[in-house]
VEXTI-836494 format. One record per residue (C-alpha): x, y, z; residue in three letters; residue number from 1. Coordinates in nm, 3 decimals. Layout:
BEGIN
@x: X	y: Y	z: Z	code: ALA	pos: NUM
...
END
This chain:
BEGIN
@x: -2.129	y: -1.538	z: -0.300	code: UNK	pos: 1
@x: -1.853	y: -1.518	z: -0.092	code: UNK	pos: 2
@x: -1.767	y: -1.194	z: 0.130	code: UNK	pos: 3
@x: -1.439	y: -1.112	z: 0.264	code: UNK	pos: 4
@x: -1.477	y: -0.889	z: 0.541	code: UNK	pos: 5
@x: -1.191	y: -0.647	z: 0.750	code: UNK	pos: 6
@x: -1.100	y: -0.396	z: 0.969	code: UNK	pos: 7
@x: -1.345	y: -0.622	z: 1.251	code: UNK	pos: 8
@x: -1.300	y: -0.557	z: 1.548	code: UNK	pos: 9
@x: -1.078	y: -0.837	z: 1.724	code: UNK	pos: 10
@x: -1.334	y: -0.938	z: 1.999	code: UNK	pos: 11
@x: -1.614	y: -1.018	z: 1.730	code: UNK	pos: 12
@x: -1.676	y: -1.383	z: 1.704	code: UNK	pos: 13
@x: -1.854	y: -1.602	z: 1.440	code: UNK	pos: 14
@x: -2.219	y: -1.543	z: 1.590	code: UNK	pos: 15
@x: -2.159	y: -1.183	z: 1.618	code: UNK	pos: 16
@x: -2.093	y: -1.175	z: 1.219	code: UNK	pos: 17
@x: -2.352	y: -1.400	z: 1.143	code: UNK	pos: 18
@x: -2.577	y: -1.146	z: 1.344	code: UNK	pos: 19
@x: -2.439	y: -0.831	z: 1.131	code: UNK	pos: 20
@x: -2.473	y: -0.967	z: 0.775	code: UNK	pos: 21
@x: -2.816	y: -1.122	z: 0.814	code: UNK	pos: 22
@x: -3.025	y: -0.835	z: 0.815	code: UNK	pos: 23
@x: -2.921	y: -0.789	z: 0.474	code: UNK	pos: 24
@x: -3.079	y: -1.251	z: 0.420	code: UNK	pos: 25
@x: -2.951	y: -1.558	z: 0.403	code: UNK	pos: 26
@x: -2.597	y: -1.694	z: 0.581	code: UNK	pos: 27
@x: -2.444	y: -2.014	z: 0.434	code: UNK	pos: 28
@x: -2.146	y: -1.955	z: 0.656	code: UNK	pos: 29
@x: -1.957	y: -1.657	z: 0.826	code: UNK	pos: 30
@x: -1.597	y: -1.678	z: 0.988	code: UNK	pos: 31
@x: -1.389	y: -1.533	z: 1.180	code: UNK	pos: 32
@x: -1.049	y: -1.582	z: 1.086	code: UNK	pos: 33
@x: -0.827	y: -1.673	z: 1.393	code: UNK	pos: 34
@x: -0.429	y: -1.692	z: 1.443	code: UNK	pos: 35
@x: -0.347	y: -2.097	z: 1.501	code: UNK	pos: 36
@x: -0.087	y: -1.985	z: 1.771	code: UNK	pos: 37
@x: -0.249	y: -1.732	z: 2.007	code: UNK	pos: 38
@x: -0.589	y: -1.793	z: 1.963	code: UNK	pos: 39
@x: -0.728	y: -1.434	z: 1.889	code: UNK	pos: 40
@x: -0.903	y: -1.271	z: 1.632	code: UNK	pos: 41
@x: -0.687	y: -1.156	z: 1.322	code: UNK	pos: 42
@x: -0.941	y: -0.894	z: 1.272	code: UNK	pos: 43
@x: -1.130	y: -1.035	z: 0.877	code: UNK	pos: 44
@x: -1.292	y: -1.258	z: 0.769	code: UNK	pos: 45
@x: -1.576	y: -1.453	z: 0.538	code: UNK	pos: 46
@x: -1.942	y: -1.489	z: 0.517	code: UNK	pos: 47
@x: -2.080	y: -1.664	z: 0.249	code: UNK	pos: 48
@x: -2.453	y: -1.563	z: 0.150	code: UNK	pos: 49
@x: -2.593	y: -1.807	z: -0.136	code: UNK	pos: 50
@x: -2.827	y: -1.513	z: -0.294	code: UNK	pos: 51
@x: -2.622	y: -1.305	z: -0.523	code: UNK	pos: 52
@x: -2.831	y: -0.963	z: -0.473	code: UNK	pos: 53
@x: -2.861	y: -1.018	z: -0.077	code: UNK	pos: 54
@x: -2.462	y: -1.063	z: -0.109	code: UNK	pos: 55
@x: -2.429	y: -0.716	z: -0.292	code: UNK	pos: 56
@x: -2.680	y: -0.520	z: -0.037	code: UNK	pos: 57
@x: -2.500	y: -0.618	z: 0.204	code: UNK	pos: 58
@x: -2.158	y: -0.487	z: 0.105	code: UNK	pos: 59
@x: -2.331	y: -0.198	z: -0.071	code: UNK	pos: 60
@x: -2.470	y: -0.181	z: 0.322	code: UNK	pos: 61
@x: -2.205	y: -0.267	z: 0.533	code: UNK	pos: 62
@x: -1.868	y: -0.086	z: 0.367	code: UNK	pos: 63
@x: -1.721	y: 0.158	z: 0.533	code: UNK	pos: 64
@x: -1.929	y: 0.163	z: 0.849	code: UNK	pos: 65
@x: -1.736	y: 0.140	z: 1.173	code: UNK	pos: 66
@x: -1.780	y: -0.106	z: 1.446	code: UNK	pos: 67
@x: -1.492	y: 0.001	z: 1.611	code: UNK	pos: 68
@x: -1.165	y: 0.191	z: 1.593	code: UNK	pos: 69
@x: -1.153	y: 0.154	z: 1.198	code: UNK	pos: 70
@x: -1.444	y: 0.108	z: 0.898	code: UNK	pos: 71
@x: -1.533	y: -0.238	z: 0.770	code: UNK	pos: 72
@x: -1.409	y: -0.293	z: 0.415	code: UNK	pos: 73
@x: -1.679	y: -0.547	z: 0.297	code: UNK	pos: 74
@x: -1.612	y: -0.682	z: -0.087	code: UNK	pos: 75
@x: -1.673	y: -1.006	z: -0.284	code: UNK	pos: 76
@x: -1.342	y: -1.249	z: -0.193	code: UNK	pos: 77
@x: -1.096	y: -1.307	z: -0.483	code: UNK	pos: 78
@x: -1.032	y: -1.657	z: -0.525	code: UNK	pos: 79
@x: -0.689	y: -1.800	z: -0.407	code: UNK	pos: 80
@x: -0.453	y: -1.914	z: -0.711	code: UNK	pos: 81
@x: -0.454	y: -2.258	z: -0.735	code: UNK	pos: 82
@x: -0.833	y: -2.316	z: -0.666	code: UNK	pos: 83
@x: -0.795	y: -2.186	z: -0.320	code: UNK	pos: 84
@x: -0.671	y: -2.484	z: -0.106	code: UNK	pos: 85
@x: -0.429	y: -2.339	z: 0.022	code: UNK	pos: 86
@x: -0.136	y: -2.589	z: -0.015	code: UNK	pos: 87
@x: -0.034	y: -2.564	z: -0.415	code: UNK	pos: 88
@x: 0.155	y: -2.302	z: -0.593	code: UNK	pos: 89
@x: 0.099	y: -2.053	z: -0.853	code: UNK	pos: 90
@x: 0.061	y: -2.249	z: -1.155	code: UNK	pos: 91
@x: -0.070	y: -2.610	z: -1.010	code: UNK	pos: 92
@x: 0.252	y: -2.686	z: -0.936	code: UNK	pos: 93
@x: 0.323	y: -2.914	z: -0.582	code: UNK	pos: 94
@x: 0.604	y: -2.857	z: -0.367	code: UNK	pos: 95
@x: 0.847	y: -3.150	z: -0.322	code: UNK	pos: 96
@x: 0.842	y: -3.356	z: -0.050	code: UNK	pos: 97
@x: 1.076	y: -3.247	z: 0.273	code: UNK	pos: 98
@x: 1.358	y: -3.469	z: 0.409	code: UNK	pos: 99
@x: 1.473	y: -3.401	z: 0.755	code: UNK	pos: 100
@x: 1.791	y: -3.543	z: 0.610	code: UNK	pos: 101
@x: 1.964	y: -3.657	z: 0.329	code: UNK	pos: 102
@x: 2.120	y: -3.973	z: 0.445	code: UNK	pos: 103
@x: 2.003	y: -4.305	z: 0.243	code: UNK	pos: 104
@x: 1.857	y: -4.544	z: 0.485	code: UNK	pos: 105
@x: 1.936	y: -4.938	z: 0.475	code: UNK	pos: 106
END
């Protein structure tokens, strides 16, 4: 099952939510979500945690609960539309391609 997780704190790394979410079992994977440009945390993120019932004791555990300045609001993650990959649109539909300019080349 896959956990999105919020209100982190922004110095948390990967490790550090591994570390959190495995007292409740097993981590597949857990993320940090980070900004491309600066660098730094954006302050969510995703663990995933392959048994079902380990998933829900941990958000049953781990919502609400402050690690910092605000609580944690732990849930299962809601798919993206499109299958989550992040490029397609509502509906399957792909974008056209992008021309820096319209001039026909010969």
């Amino acid at each position: 099952m896959k956990i999105f997780v919020a209100g982190l704190p922004y110095d948390l790394d990967d490790a550090e939510l591994t570390e959190i979410f495995e007292k409740f079992g097993t981590i597949a994977s857990a993320k940090v979500a980070m900004d491309r440009e600066t660098g730094k945390s954006k302050g969510f993120g995703f663990v995933e945690m392959p048994n079902e019932e380990e998933a829900k004791e941990a958000i049953e555990g781990l919502n609400d609960i402050s690690l910092g300045k605000k609580p944690l609001v732990v849930k299962a993650a809601e798919e993206r539309p499109g299958g989550g990959s992040g490029g397609s649109r509502p509906g399957g539909q792909s974008r056209p391609p992008r021309f820096t300019n319209n001039r026909p080349r010969f």
